[in-house]
TORPA-4810 file (N, C-alpha, C, O; in nm, 3 decimals):
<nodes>
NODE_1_0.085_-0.118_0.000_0.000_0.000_0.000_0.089_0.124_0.000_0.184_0.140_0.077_X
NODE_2_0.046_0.219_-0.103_0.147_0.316_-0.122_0.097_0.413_0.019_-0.021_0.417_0.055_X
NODE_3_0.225_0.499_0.101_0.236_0.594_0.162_0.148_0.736_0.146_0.198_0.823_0.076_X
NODE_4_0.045_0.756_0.196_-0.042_0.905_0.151_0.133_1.037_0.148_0.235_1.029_0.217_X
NODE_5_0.100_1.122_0.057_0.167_1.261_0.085_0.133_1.332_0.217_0.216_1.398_0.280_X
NODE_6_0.000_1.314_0.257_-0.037_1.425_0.280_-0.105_1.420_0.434_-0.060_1.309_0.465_X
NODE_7_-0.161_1.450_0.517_-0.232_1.450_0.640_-0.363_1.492_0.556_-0.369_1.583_0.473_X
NODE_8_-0.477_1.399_0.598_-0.624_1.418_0.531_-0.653_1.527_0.657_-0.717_1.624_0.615_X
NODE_9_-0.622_1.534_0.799_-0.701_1.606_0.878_-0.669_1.759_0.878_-0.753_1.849_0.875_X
NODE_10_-0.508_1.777_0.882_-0.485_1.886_0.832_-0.487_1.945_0.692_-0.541_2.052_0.665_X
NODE_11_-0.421_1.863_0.601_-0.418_1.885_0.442_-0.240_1.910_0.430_-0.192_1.907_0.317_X
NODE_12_-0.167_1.929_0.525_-0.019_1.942_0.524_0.053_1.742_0.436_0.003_1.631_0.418_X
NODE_13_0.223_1.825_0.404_0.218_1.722_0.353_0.356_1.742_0.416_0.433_1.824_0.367_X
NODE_14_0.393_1.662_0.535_0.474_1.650_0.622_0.625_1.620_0.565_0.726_1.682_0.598_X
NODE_15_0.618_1.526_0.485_0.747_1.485_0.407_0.809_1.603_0.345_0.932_1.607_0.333_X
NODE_16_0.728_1.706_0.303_0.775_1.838_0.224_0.764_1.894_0.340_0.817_1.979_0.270_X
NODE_17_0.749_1.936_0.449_0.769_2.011_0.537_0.896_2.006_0.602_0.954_2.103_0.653_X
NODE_18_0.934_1.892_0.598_1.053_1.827_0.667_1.160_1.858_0.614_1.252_1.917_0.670_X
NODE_19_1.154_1.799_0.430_1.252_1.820_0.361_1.286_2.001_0.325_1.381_2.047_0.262_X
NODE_20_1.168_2.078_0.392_1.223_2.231_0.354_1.289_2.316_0.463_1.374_2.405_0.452_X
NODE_21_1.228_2.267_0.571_1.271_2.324_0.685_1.322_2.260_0.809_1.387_2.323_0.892_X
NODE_22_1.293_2.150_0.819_1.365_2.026_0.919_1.483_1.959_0.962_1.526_1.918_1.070_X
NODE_23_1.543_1.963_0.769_1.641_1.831_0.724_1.767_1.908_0.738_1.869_1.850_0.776_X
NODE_24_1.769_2.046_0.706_1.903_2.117_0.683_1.997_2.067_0.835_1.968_2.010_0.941_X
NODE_25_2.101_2.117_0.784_2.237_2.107_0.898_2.223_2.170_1.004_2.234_2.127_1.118_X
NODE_26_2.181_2.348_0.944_2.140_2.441_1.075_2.010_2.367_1.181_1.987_2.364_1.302_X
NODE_27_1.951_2.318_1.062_1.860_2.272_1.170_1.853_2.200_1.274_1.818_2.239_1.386_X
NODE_28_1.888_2.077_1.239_1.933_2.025_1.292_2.025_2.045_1.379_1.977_2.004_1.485_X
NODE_29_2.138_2.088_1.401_2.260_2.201_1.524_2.156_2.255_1.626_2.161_2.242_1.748_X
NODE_30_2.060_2.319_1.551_1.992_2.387_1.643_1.920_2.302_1.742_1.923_2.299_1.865_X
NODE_31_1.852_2.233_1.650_1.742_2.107_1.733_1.856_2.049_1.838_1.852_2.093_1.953_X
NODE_32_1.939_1.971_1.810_2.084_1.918_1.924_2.062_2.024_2.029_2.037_1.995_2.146_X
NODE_33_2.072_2.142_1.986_2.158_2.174_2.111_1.990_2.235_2.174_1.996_2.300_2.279_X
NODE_34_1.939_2.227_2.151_1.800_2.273_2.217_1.790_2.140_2.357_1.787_2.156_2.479_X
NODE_35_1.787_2.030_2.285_1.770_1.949_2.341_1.882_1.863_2.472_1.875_1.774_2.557_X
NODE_36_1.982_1.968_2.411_2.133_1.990_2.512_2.077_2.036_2.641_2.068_1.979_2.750_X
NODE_37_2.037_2.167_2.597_2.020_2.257_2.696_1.884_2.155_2.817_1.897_2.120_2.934_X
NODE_38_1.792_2.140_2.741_1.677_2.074_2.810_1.708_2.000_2.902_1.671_2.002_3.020_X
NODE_39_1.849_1.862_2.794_1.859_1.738_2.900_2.014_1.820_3.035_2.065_1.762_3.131_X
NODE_40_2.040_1.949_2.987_2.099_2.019_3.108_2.095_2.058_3.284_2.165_2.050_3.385_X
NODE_41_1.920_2.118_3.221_1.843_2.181_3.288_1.764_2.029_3.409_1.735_2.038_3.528_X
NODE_42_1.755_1.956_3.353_1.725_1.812_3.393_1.763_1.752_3.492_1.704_1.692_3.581_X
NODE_43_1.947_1.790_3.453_1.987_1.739_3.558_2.034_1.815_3.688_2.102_1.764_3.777_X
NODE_44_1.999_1.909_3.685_2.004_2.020_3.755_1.892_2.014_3.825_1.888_2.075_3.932_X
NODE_45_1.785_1.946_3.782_1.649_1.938_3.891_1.543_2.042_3.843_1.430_2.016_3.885_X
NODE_46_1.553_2.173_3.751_1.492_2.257_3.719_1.349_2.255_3.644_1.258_2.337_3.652_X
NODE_47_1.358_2.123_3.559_1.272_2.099_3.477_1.290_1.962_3.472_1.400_1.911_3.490_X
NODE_48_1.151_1.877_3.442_1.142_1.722_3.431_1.056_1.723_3.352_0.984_1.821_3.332_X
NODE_49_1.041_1.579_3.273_0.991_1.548_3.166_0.791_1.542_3.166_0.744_1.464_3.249_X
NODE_50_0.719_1.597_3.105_0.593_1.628_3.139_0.552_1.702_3.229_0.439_1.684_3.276_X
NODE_51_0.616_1.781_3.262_0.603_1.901_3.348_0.539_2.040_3.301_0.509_2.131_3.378_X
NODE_52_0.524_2.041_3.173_0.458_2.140_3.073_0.531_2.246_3.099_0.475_2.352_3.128_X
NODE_53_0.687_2.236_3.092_0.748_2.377_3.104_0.839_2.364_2.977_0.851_2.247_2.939_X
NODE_54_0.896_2.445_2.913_0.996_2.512_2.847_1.092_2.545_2.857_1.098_2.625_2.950_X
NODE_55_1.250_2.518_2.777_1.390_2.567_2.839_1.382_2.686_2.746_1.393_2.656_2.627_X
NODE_56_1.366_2.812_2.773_1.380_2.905_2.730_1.516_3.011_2.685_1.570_3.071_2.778_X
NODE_57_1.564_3.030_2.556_1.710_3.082_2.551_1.676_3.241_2.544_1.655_3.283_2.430_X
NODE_58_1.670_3.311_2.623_1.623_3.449_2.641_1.687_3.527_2.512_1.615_3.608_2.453_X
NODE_59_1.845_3.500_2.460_1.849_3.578_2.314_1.799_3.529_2.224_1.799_3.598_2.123_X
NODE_60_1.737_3.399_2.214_1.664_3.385_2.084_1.785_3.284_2.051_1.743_3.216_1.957_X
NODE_61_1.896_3.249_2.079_1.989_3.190_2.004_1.999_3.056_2.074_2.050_3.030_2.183_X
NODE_62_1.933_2.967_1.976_1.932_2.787_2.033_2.082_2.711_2.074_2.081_2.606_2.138_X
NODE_63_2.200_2.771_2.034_2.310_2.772_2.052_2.402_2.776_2.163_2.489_2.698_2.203_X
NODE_64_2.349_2.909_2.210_2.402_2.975_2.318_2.349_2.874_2.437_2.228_2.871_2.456_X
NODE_65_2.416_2.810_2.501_2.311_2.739_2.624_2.421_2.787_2.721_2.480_2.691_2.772_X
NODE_66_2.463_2.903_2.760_2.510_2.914_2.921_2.393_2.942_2.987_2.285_2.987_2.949_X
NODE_67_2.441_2.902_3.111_2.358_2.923_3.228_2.272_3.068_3.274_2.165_3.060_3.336_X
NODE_68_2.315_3.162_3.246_2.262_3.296_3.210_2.128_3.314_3.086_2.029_3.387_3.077_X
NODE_69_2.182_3.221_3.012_2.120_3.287_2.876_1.992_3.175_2.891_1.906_3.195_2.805_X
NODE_70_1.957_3.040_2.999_1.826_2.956_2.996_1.768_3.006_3.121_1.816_3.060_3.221_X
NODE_71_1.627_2.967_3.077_1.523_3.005_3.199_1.453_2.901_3.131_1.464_2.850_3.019_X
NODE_72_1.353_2.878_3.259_1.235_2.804_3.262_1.122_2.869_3.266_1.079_2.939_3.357_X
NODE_73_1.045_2.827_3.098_0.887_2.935_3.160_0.802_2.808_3.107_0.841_2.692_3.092_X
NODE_74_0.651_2.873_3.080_0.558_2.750_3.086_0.547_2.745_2.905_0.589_2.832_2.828_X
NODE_75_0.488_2.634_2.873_0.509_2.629_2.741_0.428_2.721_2.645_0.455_2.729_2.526_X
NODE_76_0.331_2.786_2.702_0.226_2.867_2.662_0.332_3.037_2.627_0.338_3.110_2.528_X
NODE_77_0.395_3.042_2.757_0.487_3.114_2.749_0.615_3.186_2.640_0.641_3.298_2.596_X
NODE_78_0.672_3.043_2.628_0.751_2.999_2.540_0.733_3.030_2.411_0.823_3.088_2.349_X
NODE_79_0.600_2.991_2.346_0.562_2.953_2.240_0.461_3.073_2.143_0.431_3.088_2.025_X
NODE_80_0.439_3.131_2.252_0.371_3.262_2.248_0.476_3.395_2.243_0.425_3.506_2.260_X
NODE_81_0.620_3.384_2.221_0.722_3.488_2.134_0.695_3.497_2.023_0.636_3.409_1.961_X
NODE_82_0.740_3.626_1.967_0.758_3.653_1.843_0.905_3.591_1.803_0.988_3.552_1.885_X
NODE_83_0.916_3.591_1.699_1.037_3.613_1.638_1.175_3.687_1.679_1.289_3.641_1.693_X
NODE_84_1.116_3.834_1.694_1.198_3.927_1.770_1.243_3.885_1.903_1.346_3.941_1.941_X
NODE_85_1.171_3.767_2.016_1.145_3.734_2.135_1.030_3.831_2.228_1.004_3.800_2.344_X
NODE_86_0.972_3.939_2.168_0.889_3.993_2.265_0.823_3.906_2.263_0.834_3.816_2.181_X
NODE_87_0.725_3.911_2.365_0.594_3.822_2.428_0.489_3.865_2.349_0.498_3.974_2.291_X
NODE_88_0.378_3.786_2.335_0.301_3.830_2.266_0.192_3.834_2.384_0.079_3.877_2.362_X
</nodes>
């Protein structure tokens, strides 16, 4: 049975989503070290897994993970920046 393109519930077609914005190198770097910082914060006691919080990089830069530059907010929080990082 051939593979659908596409999500019938949304109409997205995930495989092209992936391959445009997912797959790259940067992206990936970024995703790593996001997830650096997270399993950081972890062990530090700050944040645990299903806790509905967020490792937050206050410049915007997924990179940067010193201790200065993460906070913990709620995911509503988080997710609700602009681009710029103001809050919305």
């Amino acid at each position: 049975m051939a593979r659908k393109p596409y999500n019938k519930s949304t109409g997205r077609d995930y495989d092209s989503d992936y391959a445009k914005f997912q797959s790259s190198e940067k992206a990936k770097k970024d995703r790593a070290s996001r997830n650096k910082a997270r399993r950081q914060l972890e062990k530090e006691g700050r944040v645990k897994k299903g806790d509905g919080k967020d490792v937050s990089h206050k410049n915007g830069n997924p990179r940067q993970n010193s201790k200065s530059n993460l906070e913990v907010v709620s995911k509503s929080k988080n997710r609700g920046k602009t681009r710029n990082g103001k809050r919305v």
